[in-house]
TORLOBA-241673 format. One record per residue: y negated, z negated, x negated of N, C-alpha, C in turn. Coordinates in steps of 0.02 Angstrom, whole numbers, plus 32768, in hexadecimal, padded with zeros to 4 digits. Example, Ala and Ser with C-alpha at 12.3 -4.5 7.8 and 13.67 -1.06 7.14 Angstrom:
<sites>
811C7E7A7D6C80E17E7A7D9980A57E7A7D6C80707E9E7D7E80357E9B7D547FFE7E767D7B
</sites>
This chain:
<sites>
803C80007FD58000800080007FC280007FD37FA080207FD57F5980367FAC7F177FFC7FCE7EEF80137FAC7EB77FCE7FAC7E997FD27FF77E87800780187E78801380457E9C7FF3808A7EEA7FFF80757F387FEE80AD7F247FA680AC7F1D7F8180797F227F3080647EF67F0F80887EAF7F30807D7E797F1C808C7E647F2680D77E867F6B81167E7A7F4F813F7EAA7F3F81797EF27F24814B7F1A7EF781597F087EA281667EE37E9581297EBE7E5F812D7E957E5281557E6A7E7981527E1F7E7B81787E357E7F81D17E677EA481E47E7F7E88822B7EA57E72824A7EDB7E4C82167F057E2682027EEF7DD881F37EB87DCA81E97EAC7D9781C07EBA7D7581817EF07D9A81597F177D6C812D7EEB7D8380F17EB57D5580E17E947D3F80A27EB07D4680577EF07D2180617F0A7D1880247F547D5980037F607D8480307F8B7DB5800E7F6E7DF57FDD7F4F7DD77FB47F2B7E0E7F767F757DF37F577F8B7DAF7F4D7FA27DA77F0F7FF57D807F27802D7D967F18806E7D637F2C80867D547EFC806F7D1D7ECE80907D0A7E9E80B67CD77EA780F17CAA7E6280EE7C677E8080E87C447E4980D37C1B7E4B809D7C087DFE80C07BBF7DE380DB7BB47DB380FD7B6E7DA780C37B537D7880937B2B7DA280537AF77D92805C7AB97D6D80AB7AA47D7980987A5E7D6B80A57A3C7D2480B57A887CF480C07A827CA7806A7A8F7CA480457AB47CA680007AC27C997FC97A867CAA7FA77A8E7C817F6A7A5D7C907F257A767CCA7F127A527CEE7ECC7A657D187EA57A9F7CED7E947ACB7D097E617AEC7CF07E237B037D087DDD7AF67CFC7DAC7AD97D177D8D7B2C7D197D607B3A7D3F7D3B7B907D2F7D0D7B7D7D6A7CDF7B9F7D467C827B8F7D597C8F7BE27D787C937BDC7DB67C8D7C127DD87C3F7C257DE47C457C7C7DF67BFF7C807DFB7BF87C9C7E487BDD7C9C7E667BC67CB77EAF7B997CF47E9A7BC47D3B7EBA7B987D617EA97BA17DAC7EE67BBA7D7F7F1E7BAA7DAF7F557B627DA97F7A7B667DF67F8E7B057E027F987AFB7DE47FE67AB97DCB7FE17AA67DA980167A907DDB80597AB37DE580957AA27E1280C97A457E1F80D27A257DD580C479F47DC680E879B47DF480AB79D47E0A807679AA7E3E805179A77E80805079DB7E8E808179DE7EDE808B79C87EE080D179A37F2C80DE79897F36811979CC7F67813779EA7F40815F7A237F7481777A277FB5819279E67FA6819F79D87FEE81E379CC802A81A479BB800C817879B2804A813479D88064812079ED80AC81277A4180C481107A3880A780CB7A0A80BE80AA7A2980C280627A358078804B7A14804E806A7A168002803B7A3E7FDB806A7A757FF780B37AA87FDA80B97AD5800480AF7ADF804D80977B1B806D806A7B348045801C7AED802D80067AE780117FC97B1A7FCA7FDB7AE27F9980157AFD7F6F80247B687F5A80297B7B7F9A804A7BBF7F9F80617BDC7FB8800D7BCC7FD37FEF7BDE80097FB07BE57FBD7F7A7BBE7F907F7D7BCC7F697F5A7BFE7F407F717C077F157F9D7C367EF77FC67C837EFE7FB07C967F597FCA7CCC7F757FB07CF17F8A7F627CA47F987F417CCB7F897F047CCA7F4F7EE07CB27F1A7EF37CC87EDB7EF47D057EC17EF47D277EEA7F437D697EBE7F457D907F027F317D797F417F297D927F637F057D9C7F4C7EB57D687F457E9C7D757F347E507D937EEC7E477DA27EB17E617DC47E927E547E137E7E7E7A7E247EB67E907E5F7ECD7EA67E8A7EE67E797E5E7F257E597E747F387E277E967F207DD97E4F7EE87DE27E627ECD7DA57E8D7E857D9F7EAF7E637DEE7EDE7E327E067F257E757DFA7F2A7EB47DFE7F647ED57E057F6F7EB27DB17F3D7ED27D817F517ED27D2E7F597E9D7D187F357E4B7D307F347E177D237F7C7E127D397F887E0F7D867FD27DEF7D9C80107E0F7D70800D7E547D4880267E757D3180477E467CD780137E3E7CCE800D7E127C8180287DD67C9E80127DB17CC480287D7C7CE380697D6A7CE080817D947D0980CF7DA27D0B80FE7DC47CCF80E27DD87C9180FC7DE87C5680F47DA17C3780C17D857C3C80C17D337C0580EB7D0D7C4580EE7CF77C7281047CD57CA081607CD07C81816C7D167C8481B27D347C6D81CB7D227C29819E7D217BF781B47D0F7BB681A87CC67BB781797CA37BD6819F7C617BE081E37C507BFA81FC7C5F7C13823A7C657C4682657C6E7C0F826A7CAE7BFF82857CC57BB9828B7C977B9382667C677B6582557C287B4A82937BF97B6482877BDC7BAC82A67BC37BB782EA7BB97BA683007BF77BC3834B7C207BC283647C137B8E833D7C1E7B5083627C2C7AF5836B7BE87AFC83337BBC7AF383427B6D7AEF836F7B457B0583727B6C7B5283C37B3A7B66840A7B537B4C84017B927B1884517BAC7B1784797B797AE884B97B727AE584EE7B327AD084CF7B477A8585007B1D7A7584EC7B1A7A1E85107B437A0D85397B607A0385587B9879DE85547BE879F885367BF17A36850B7C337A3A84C87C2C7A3184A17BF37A1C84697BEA7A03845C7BEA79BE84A27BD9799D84B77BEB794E84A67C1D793884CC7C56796A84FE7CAD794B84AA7CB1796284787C9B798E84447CC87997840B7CCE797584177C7E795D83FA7C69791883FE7C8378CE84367CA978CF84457CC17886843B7D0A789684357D3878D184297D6278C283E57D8078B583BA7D3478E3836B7D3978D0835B7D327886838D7D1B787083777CF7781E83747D3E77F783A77D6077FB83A47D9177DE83857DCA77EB83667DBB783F831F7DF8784582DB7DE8780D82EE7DB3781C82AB7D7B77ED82AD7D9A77A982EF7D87778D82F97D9E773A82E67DE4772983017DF7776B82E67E5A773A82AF7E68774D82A47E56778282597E5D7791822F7E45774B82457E0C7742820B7DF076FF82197E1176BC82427E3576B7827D7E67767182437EB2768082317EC676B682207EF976C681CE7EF176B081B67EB376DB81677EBB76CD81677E94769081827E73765781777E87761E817B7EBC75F481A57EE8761F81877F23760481577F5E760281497F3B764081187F66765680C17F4B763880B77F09762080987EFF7606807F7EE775AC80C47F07759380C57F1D754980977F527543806C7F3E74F9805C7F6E74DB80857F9E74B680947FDB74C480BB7FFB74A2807D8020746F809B802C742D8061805173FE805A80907411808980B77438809080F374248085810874638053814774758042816E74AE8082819474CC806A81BC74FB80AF81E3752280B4820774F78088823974E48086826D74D080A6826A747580A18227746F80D88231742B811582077434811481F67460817881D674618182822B749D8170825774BE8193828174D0819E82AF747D815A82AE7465818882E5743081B582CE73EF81B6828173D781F2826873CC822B826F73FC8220825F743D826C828A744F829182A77456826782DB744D8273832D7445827A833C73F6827A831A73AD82968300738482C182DE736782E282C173A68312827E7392835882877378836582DC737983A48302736B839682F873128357830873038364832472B7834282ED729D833782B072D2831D8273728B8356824E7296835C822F723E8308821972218327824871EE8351828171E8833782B471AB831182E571AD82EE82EA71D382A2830771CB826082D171B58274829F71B1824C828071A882488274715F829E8274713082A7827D70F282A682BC70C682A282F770F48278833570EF824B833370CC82168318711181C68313710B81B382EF70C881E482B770AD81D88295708681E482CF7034821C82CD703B82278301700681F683386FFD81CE8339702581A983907019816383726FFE8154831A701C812983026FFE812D82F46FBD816D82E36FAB816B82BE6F67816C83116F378185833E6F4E8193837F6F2E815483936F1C811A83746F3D80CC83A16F3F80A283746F1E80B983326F1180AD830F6ED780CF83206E9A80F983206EB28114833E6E52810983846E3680F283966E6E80DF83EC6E4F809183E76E3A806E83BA6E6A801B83B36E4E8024839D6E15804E83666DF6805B83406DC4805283896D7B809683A36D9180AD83D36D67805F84126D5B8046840F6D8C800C844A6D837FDB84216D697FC783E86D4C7FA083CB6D2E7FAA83BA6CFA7FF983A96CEA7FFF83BA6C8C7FFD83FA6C81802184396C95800B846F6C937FBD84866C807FA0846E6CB17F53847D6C977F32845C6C627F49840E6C497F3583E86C1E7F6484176BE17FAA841B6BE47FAF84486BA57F7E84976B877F7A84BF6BE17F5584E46BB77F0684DE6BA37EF984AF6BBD7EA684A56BA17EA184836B487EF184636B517EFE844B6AF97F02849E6AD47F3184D66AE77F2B84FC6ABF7EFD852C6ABC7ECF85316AE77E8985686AFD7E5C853A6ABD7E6A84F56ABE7E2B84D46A947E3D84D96A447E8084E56A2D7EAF84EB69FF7E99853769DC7E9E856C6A237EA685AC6A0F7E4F859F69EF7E2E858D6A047DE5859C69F27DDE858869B97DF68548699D7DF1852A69517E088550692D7E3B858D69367E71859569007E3085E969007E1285FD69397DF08628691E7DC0861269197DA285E869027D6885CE68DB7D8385C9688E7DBB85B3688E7DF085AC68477DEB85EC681E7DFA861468507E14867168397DA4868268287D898676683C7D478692683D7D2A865F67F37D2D863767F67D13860467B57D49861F67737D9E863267867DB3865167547D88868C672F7D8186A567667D5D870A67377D1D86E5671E7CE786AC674C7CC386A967277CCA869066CE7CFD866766CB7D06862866827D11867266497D3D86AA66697D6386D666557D138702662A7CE28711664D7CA18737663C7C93870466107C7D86CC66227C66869A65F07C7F869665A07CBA869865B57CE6869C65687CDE86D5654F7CE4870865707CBD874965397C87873E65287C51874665627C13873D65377C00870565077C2586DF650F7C26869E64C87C4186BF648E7C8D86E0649B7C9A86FA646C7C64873A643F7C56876264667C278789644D7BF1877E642A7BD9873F645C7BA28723643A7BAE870063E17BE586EB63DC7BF186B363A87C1A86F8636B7C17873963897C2F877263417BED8782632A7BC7878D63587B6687A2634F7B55876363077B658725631F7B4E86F263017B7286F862AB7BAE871662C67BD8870962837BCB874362427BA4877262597BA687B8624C7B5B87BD62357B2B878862627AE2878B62227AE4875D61FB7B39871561DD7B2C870D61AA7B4C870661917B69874961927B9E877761607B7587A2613E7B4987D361677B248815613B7AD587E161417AC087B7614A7A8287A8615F7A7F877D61147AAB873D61247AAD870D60F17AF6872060BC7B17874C60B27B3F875260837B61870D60837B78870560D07BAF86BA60DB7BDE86D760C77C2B86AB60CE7C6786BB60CC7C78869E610F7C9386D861477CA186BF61917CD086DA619E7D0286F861817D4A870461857D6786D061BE7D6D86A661AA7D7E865E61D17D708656620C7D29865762167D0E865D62517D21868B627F7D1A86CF62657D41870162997D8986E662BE7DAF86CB62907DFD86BF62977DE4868A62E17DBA864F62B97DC4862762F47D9A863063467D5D866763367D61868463807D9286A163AA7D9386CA636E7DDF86FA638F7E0A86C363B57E30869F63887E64866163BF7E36863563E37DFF862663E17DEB8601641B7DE0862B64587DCC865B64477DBA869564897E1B86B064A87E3386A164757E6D86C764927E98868764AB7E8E865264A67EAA860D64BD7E8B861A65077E4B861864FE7E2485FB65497E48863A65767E32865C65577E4986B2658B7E7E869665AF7EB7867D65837EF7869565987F1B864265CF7EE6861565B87EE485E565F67ECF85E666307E96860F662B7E6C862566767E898654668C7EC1866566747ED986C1669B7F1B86A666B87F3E865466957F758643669C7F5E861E66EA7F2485F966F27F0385DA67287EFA85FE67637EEF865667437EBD866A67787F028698679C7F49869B67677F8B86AB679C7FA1867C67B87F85865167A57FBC860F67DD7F9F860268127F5D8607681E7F288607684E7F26864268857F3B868168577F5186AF68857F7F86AE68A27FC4869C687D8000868D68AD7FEF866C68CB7FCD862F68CE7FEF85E868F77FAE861069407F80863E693D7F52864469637F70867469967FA3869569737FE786BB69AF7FFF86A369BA801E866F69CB804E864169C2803F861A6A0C7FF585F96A137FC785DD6A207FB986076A647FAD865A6A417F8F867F6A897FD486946AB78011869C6A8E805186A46AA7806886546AF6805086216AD6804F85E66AE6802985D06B207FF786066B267FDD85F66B5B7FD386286BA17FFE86586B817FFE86916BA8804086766BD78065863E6BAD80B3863C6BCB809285F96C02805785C96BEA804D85986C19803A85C56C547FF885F96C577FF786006C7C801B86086CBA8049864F6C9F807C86676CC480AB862E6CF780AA85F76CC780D485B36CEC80AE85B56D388073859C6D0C803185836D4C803985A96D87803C85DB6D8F8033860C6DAB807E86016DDD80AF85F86DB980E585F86DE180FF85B76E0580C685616DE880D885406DFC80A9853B6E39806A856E6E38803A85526E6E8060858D6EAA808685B46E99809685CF6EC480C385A86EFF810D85846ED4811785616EFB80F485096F1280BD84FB6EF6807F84D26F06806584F66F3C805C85346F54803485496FA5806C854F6FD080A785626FB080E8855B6FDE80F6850C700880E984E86FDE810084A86FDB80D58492702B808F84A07008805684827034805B84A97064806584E770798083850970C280BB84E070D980E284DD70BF812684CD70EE810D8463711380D3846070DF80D3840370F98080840A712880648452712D8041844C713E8059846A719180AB849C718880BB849471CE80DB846771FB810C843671C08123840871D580E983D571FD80CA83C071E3808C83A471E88074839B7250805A83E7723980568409727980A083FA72BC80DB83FE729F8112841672D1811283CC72E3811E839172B1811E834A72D480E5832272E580B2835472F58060832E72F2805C82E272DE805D82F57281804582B27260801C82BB722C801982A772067FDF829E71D4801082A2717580358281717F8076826F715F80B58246714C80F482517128811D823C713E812A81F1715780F481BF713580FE8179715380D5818171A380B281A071C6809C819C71E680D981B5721C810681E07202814381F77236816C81CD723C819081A271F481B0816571F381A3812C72288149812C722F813A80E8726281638102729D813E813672AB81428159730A8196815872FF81C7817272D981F5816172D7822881187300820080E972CB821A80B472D181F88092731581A880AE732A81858094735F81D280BE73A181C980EF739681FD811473D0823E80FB73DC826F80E17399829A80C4739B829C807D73DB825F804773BD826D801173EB8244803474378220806D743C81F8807774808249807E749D826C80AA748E82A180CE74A282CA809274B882C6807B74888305802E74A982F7800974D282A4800174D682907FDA750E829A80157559828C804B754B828F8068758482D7805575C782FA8079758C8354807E7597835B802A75C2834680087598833C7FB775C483297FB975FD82F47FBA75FB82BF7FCD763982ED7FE5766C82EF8024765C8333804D7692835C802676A483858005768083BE7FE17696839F7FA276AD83727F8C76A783427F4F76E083517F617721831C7FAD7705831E7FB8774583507FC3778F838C7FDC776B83BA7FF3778283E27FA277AF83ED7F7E7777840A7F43778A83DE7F2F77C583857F2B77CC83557F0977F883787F35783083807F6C7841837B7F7F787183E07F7978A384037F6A7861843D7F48787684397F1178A184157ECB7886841F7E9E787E83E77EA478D183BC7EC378D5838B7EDD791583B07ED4794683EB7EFF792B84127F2E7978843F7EEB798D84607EC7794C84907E8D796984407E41798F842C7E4A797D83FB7E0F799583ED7E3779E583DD7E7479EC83C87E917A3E840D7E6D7A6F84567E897A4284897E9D7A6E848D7E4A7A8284887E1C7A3284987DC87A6C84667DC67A94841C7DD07A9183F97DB47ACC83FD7DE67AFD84257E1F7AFF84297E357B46845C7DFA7B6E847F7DE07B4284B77DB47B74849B7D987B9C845A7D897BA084467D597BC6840A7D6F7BFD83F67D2F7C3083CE7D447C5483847D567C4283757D767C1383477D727BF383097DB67C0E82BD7DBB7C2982AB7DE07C3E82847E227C0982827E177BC782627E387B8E829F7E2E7B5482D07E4A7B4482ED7E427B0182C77E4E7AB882A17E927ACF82887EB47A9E824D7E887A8A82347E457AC681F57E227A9081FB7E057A5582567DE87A5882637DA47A2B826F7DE579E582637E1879D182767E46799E82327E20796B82077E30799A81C57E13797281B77DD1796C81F97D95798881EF7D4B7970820F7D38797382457D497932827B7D4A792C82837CEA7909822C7CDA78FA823F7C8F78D382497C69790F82177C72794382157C44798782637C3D799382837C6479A582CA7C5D79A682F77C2C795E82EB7C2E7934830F7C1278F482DF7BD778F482987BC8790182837B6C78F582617B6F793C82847B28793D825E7AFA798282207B0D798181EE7AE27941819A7AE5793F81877B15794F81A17B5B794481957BB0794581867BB3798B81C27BAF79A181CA7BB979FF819D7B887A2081877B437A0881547B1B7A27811A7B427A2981027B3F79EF80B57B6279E680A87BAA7A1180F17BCF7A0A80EB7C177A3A80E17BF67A90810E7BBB7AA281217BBA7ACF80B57BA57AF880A97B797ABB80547B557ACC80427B967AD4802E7BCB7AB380127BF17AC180267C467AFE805A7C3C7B1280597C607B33803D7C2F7B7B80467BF47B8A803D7BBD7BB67FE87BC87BAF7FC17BCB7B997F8D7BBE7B7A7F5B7C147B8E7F897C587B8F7F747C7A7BA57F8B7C9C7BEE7FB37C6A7C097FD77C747C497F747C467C767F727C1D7C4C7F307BEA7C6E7F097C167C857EF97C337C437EB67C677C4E7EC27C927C787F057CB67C707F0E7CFF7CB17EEC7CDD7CF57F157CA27CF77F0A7C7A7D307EC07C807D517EA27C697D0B7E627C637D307E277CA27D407E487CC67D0F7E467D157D1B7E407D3F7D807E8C7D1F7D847EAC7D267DC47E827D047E037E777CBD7DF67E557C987E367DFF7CC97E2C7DDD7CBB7DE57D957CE57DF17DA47D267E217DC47D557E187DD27D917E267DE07D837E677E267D5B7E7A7E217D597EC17DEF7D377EFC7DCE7D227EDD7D8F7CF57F017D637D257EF37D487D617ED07D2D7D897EEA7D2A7DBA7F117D777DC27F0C7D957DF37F427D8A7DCD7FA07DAF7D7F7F9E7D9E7D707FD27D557D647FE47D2C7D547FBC7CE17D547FCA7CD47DAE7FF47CD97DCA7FBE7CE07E0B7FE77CEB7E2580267D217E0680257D517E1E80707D1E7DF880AE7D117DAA80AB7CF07D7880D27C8B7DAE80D37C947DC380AA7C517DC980BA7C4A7E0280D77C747E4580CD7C897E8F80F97C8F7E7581407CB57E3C81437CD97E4181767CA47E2981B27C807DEA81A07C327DD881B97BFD7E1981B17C097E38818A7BD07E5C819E7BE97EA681C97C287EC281EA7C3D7ECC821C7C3C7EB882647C4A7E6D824F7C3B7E4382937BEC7E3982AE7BCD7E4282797B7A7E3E82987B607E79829E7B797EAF827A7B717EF382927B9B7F2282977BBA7F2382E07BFB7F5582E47BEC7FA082DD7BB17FAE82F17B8F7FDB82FA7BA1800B82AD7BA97FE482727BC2800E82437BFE7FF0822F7C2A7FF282497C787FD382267C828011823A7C8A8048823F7CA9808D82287C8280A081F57C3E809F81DB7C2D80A5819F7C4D8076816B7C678044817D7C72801281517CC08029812C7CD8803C815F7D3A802F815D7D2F808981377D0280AC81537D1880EE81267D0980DE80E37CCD80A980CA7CC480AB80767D00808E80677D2F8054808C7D66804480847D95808880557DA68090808F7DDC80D8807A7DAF80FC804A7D82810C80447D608138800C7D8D81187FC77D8980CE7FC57D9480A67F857DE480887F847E0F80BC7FAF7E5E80917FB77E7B80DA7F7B
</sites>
């Protein structure tokens, strides 16, 4: 029956009080006191004979007991859901002790995984999605890719290594080759020197031979072997200087060539770690080792997790199936209080507060219905003093059913 059916059932019926058929168990609850307000409109301010300000007049009236009709359906509605889980309450509390046991232990263990689960759910894990998915999509070829990565590092250290004695040797023989031709160039010079000494010192010997009628026999002899001593030391200097300066340029023609072949595989090296690099988005190999080992325990916590989970929703289904045994009007509430069931104190404090908002619906319910009957008492008087519009009145009715 719609608001309209109710309302003028009542209205020529008399029965005041059928908005609401509940049956209310009062005598666990305490008094509850509510400062009502009076807030139906006074006839004696509207001019009736005025359509518009007694359409207004009637328009308010109805959705009056229209709007708190409505809102006694949603109240009595809640009402009767907390009313019920008290009841419910009841029910668990009186069961014997040993189906209050088995119902007890299966709450315990909603409890446990439940608390197994949201610790995990509130771990910091180090590692984003986006790198434990592409460790998992890795997990076939580690951790020897990871001793790969390592090897190609240590390979690109020992090859920089190797290209830096390389270069320190040839900058020893480039600085070598240059002395030995400074060697070869100071030879030819000592080599001129000694002639022109020599030359100089026959000139000398020769104006005082015919000049002074010396005797320099002697003298000749010993230019001659000093010039032919020095000669033949600086020429012995200036071949060993030449060999060793081939020797030297041979020497460095062969470092190069090394260089050349070690930096080759030195850019090889640094490609293959600069794709690796790239393929496991890291930086390098200890940085893959962490995510490694970070993925290892993410992974194990996961696999846990799962099997939490799996068990929670076991241990769910056996906790529904015992409290279906019983007369119980909500199974599916006790999922979410699962302790109220396993401690007394739990189920007290739930039990205060569902008691506690059963009060309020309550008083929810009497405001609402005392404006509805205010409503009805004052339509109904203002029909009786002017019949003349109770067909205007009863159609805004039905307008609002």
């Amino acid at each position: 029956m719609g608001f309209g059916g109710k309302f003028l059932s009542m209205l020529f019926r008399g029965q005041e009080d059928d908005l609401l058929d509940l049956e209310l168990d009062e005598e666990k609850e305490e008094e509850f006191e509510w400062d009502w307000d009076h807030i139906v409109e006074e006839r004696h301010l509207f001019k009736m004979s005025d359509d518009l300000q007694r359409e207004k007049y009637i328009r308010s009236l109805v959705e009056q007991i229209h709007d708190a009709s409505g809102e006694l359906d949603k109240l009595s509605y809640e009402y009767n859901l907390v009313t019920a889980t008290l009841k419910d309450m009841d029910e668990i509390e009186a069961l014997p002790v040993s189906e209050k046991a088995q119902l007890e232990n299966a709450a315990s263990k909603v409890l446990m995984y439940e608390g197994q689960i949201r610790d995990y759910s509130v771990k910091s894990s180090g590692m984003t999605e986006e790198q434990f998915r592409a460790m998992e999509r890795f997990e076939d070829i580690m951790p020897g890719a990871y001793e790969d990565l390592k090897a190609a590092e240590d390979y690109k250290a020992l090859v920089k290594e190797d290209l830096q004695k390389l270069d320190g040797e040839k900058h020893a023989f480039l600085y070598r080759q240059s002395e030995l031709r400074g060697d070869i160039r100071n030879s030819k010079g000592m080599v001129v020197i000694c002639v022109f000494a020599a030359v100089l010192c026959v000139i000398m010997l020769l104006v005082m031979q015919y000049g002074f009628e010396m005797e320099t026999g002697i003298g000749y002899i010993v230019v001659a072997l000093a010039a032919a001593v020095s000669i033949t030391v600086i020429y012995v200097r200036f071949l060993d200087a030449t060999k060793e300066l081939a020797k030297t340029h041979n020497s460095i023609n062969r470092l190069i060539l090394l260089q050349n072949t070690v930096k080759i595989r030195y850019v090889n090296n640094a490609n293959l770690l600069d794709y690796l690099y790239t393929k496991y988005k890291v930086d390098s190999s200890k940085e893959l080792k962490k995510l490694w080992d970070e993925y290892k325990i993410e992974a194990e916590a996961r696999d846990k997790n799962e099997y939490n989970a799996k068990e929670l929703s076991f241990y769910q289904n056996d906790l529904l199936k015992r409290l279906r045994k019983y007369q119980l009007n909500d199974v599916y509430a006790w999922l979410h209080n699962p302790l109220a069931i396993l401690e007394h104190n739990e189920m007290v404090e739930l039990r205060h507060a569902h008691i506690l908002q059963r009060q309020k619906l309550r008083a929810r319910m009497d405001y609402n219905k005392r404006l509805a009957k205010d409503g009805e008492t004052e339509l109904k008087e203002f029909i009786s003093q002017y019949p003349q519009y109770a067909k205007e009145a009863m159609d805004m009715v039905e307008k609002y059913s």
